[in-house]
C-alpha positions in Angstrom: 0.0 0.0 0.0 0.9 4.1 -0.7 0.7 5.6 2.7 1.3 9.2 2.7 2.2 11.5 5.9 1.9 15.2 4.8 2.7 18.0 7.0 1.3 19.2 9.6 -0.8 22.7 8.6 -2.3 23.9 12.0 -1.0 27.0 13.7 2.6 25.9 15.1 2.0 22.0 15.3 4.8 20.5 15.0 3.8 16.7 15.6 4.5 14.1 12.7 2.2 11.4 11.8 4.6 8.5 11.4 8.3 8.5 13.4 11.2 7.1 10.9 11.2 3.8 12.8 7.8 3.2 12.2 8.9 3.7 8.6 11.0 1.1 8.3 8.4 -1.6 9.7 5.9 -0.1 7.2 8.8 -0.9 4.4 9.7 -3.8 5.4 6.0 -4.6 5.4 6.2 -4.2 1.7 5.0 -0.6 2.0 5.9 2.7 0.6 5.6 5.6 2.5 5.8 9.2 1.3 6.8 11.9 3.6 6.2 15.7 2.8 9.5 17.5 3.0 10.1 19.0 6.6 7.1 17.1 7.8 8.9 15.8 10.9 11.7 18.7 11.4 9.5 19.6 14.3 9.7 16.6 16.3 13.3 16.0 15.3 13.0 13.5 12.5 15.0 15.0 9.6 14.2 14.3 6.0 17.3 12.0 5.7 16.7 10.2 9.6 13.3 9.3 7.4 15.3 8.6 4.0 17.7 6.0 5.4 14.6 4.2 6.6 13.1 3.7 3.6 10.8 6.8 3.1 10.5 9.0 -0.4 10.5 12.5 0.3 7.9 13.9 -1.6 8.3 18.7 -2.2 4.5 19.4 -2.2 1.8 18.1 0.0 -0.7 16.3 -2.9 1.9 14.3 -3.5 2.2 12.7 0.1 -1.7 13.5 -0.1 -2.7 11.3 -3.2 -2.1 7.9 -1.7 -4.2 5.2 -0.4 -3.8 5.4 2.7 -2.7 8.9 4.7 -1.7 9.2 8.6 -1.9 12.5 10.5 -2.1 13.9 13.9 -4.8 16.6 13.7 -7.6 17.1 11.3 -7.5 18.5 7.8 -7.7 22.9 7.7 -9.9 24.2 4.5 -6.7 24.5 3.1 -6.5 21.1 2.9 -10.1 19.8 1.9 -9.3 19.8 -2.2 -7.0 17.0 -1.7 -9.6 14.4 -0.1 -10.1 11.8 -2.6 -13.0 9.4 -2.6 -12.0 6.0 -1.4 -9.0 7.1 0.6 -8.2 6.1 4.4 -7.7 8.9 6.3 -6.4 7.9 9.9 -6.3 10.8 12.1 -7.4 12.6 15.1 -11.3 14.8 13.5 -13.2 16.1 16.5 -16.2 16.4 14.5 -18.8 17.4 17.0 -17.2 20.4 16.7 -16.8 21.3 13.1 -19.8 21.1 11.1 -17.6 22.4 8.0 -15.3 19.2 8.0 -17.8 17.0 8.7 -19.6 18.0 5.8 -16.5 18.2 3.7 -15.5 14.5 4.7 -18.9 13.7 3.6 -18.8 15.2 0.1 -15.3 13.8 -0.3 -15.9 9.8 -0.2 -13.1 9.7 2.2 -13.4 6.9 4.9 -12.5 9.1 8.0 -11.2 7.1 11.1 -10.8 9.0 13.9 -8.2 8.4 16.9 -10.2 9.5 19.3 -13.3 7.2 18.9 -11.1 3.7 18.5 -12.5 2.1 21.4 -11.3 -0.9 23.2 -13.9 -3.1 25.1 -13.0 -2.1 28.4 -14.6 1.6 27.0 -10.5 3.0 27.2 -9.8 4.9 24.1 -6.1 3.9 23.4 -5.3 6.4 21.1 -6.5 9.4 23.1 -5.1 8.5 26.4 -1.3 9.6 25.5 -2.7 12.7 24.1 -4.8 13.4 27.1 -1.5 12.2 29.7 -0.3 15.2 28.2 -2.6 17.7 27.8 -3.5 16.9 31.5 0.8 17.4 32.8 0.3 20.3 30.4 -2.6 22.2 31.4 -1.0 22.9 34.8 2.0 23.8 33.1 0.3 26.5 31.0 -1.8 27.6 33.9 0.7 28.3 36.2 2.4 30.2 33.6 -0.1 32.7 32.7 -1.1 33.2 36.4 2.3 35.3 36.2 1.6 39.1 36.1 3.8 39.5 33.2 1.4 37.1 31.4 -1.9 39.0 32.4 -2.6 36.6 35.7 -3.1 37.8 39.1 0.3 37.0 39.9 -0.2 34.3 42.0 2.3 30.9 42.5 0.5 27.8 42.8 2.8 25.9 45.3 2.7 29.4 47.5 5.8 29.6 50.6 5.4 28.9 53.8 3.4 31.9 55.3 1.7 32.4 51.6 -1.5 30.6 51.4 -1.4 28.5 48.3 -3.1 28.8 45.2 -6.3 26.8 44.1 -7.0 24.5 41.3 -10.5 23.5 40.1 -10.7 20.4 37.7 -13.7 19.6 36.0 -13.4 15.8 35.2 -11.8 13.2 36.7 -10.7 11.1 33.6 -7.2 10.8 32.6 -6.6 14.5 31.8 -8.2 15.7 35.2 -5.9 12.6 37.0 -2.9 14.1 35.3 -3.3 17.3 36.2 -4.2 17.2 39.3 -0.9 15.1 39.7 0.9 18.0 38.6 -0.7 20.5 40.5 -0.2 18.7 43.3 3.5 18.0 43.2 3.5 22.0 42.9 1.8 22.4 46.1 -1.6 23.9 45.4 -5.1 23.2 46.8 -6.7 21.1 44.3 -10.4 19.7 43.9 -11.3 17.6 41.1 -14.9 16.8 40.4 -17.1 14.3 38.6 -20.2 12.7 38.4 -19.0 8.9 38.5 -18.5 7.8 42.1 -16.7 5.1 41.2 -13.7 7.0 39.4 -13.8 9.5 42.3 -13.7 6.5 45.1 -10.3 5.4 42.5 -9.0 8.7 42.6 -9.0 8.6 46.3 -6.3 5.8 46.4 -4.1 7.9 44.0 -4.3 10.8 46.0 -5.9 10.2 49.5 -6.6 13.3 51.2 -4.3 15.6 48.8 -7.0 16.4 46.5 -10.3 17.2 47.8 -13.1 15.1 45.4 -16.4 15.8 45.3 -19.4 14.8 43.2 -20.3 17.6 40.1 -23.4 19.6 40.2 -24.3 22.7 39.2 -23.7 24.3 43.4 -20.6 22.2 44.0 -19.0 23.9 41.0 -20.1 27.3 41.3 -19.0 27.0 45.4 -15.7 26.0 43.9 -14.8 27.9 40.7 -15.5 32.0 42.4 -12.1 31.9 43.8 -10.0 29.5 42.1 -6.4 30.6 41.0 -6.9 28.1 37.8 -10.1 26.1 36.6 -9.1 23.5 34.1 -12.0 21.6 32.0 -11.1 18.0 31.8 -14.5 16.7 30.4 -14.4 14.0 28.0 -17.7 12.2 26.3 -16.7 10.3 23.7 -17.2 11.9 19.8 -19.7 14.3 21.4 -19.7 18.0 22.1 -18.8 18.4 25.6 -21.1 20.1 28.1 -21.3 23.6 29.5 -20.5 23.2 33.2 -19.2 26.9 33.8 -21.7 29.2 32.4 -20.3 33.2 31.6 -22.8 34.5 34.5 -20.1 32.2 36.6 -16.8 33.2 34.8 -18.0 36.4 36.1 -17.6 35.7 39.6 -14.3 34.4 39.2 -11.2 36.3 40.3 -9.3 39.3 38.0 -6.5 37.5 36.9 -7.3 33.9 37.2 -6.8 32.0 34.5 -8.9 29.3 32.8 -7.9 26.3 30.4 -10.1 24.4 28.5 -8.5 20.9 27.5 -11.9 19.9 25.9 -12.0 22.8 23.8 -11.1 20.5 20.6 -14.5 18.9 21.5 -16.2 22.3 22.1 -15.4 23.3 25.7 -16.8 22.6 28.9 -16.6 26.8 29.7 -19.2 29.3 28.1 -16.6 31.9 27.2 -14.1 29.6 26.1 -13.5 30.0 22.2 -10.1 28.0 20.7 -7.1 30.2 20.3 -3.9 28.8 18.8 0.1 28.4 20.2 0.7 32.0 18.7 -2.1 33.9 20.5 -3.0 31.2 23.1 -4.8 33.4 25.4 -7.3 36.6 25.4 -8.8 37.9 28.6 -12.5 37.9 29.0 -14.9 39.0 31.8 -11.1 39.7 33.4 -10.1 36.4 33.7 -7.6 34.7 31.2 -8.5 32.2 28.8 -5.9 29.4 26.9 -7.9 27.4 24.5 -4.9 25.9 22.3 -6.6 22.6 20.7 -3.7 21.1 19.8 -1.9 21.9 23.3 0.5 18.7 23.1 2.0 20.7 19.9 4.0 22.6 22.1 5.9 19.2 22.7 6.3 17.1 20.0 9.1 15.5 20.6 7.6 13.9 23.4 4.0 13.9 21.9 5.2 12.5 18.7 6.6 9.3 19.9 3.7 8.6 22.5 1.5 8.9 19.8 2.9 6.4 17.5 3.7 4.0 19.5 0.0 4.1 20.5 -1.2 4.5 16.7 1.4 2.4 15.0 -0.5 -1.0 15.2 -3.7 0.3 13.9 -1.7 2.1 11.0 -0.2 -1.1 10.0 -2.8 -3.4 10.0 -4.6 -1.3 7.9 -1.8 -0.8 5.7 -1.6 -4.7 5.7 -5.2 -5.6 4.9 -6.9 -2.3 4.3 -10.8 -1.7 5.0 -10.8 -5.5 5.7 -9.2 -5.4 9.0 -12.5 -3.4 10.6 -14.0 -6.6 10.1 -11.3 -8.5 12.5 -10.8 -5.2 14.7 -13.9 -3.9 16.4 -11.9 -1.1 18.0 -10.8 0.6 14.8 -13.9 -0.2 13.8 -15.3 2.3 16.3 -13.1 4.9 14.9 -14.7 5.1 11.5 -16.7 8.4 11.3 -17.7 8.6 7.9 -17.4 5.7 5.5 -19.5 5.9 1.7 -20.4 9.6 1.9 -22.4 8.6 4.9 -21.7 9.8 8.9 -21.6 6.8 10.3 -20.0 7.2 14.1 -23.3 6.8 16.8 -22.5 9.9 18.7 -21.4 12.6 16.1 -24.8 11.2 14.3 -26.3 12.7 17.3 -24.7 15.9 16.6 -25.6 16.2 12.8 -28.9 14.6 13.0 -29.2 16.8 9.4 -26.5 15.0 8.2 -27.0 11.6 9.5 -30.1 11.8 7.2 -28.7 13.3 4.1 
C-alpha cells in the first residue's frame, strides 16, 4: 500500500504522523511511505533520519496527499479539503462534533475518516486518546501556572505558595485521565486542588491515587459554582466520547471568578466545557475575558512534539499497520478501529457525532 504523511498545517504544530522507525516496519511490510519535506523537522526527525529508513520525500503536500492510505495527527484545515479523494483512508485525530464544515466536507469527499479518538477498546479505554490526554492533563497545569504570572496578564499568584503564603487553588472539572494528570501536577507543585465528577466510582479510584491531597467531590451545578468563584486556575477536563462536551461553567459564573485567574479548556477541541471559552492557537493562546484569562490551544501537546510524537505512535502504530496490511478489511477483525470510523461511503456513520448532525445523519 501508498501511505502518505503530509505536514502538519495547524498554527505551530509541530507533531508528525509517522516516526522514521515506524517507517521502516511499514517498508519492510512491503509498503511505501511518502513523507512531505520537513514534515517531521519539528519533532526532530529530519528528511534524511526518514530517508535511510526507507521513506521517499515527496516537495508538495498532494503528492504525500494522493495515496491510499494517509496518517496524520490533527484534522484537515480548508486549506486542505481539495485533496480528499473518494475512497482514501484517512487515519487521524477529526473532532467532529465540533466542526460542522469538515464533517460535511469528509462527507462530500468519499473519504473513509477514522478517527483516533473514537477507537474504542472493550474495556470503553480509548487507546489512542489516552497519551494525548497524559499530556494535555501534565500540560494544562504547566500552562496555567504560567499565565497566572503578572507579566502574562494573571493575578500573579504561584501555585505551590511559601510557607506563610497561602497557596493557590485548582479546580478540575473531570476526573478522567486529563483531570488525574493534572491534578498530579498540580499537586507535586503544592496547590489546593479539587477535582470533580459525576462517576463515584472513578472518584472513590481517585482517592487511592491521591488520599486526602485532593479534595473530590461529586459535580453539580452548586458544588461547582462553590468551587470555581475563587479558584487561581479552573481547568475543563470533560471528555464524552465523539460528542460535544457540556457547558459546566456558564459566563454569569466566569464572572464571579477572580481578575487574573486563569482558565484552560482541554476539551475545547470537543467544544469546551466553559461558556466563554473559544479555541485560540500556540501564537495567540490566550485573550482575557470577563477579566479572567483564557488558553484554548486545541492542539496543546503541539507545544511538545518531541515527546507527543513518539507517544503517539507508539499508541497509533498498530492500527496504522494493520490497515496498511489488509486495508478496510481489518475493521472486520478489529472492532476497535472499527469504532473509529466516522464517515465511511459519503455517509456519517459514528453513533454519537450522528447525534450531533442529525441533518446529516439523514442526508
Amino acid at each position: 500500500m501508498e501511505i502518505g504523511v503530509p505536514k502538519e498545517t495547524k498554527d505551530q504544530e509541530f507533531r508528525v504522523g509517522l516516526t522514521p522507525s515506524s517507517v521502516r516496519v511499514l517498508q519492510e511490510a512491503g509498503h511505501t511511505v511518502f513523507v512531505e519535506t520537513n514534515a517531521g523537522t519539528g519533532a526532530g526527525f529530519t528528511d534524511e533520519d526518514y530517508q535511510r529508513q526507507g521513506a521517499k520525500i515527496v516537495l508538495e503536500a498532494a503528492e504525500a496527499w494522493n495515496r491510499e492510505l494517509v496518517v496524520k495527527v490533527k484534522e484537515p484545515l480548508e486549506p486542505e479539503y481539495p485533496l480528499l479523494q473518494k475512497g482514501q483512508l484517512l487515519f487521524t485525530y477529526l473532532h467532529l462534533a465540533a466542526d460542522r464544515p469538515l464533517t460535511e466536507k469528509l462527507l462530500q469527499s468519499g473519504v473513509i475518516a477514522i478517527a483516533y479518538e473514537t477507537v474504542e477498546l472493550p474495556d470503553h479505554t480509548l487507546p489512542l486518546l489516552t497519551p494525548m490526554s497524559i499530556i494535555a492533563g501534565r500540560l494544562s497545569v504547566q500552562f496555567g501556572a504560567r499565565f497566572l504570572e503578572r507579566q502574562q496578564g494573571g493575578r500573579g499568584v504561584l501555585l505551590g505558595g511559601i510557607p506563610g503564603v497561602r497557596p493557590g487553588k485548582v479546580v478540575i472539572l473531570g476526573g478522567g485521565v486529563v483531570g488525574t494528570e493534572a491534578a498530579k501536577i498540580a499537586v507535586g507543585m503544592g496547590a489546593r486542588v479539587q477535582i470533580f465528577d459525576i462517576n463515584v466510582q472513578r472518584l472513590s479510584y481517585l482517592e487511592t491515587i491521591f488520599g486526602s491531597r485532593v479534595e473530590l467531590l461529586y459535580s453539580n451545578s452548586a458544588e461547582i459554582e462553590a468551587a470555581v468563584t475563587d479558584a487561581d486556575l479552573l481547568i475543563g477536563a470533560v471528555l464524552v466520547p465523539g460528542r460535544r462536551a457540556p457547558i459546566l461553567v456558564p459566563r454569569s459564573l466566569v464572572k464571579q471568578m477572580v481578575n487574573g485567574s486563569v482558565i484552560v479548556d482541554v476539551a475545547v477541541d470537543q467544544g469546551g466545557c466553559i461558556e466563554t471559552l473559544q479555541p485560540t492557537s500556540h501564537t495567540n493562546p490566550i485573550y482575557i475575558e470577563e477579566s479572567v484569562v483564557h488558553y484554548g490551544v486545541p492542539n496543546m501537546p503541539g507545544a511538545v512534539p518531541c515527546t507527543s510524537t513518539v507517544a503517539l505512535n507508539n499508541s497509533t502504530f498498530p492500527y496504522v499497520l494493520s490497515l496498511a496490511n489488509q486495508g478496510l478489511s481489518t475493521l472486520e477483525n478489529n472492532p476497535a478501529l472499527a469504532k473509529g470510523v466516522n464517515v465511511q461511503n459519503h455517509q456519517l456513520v459514528h453513533p454519537a457525532v450522528r447525534e450531533v448532525f442529525p441533518d446529516l445523519a439523514d442526508s
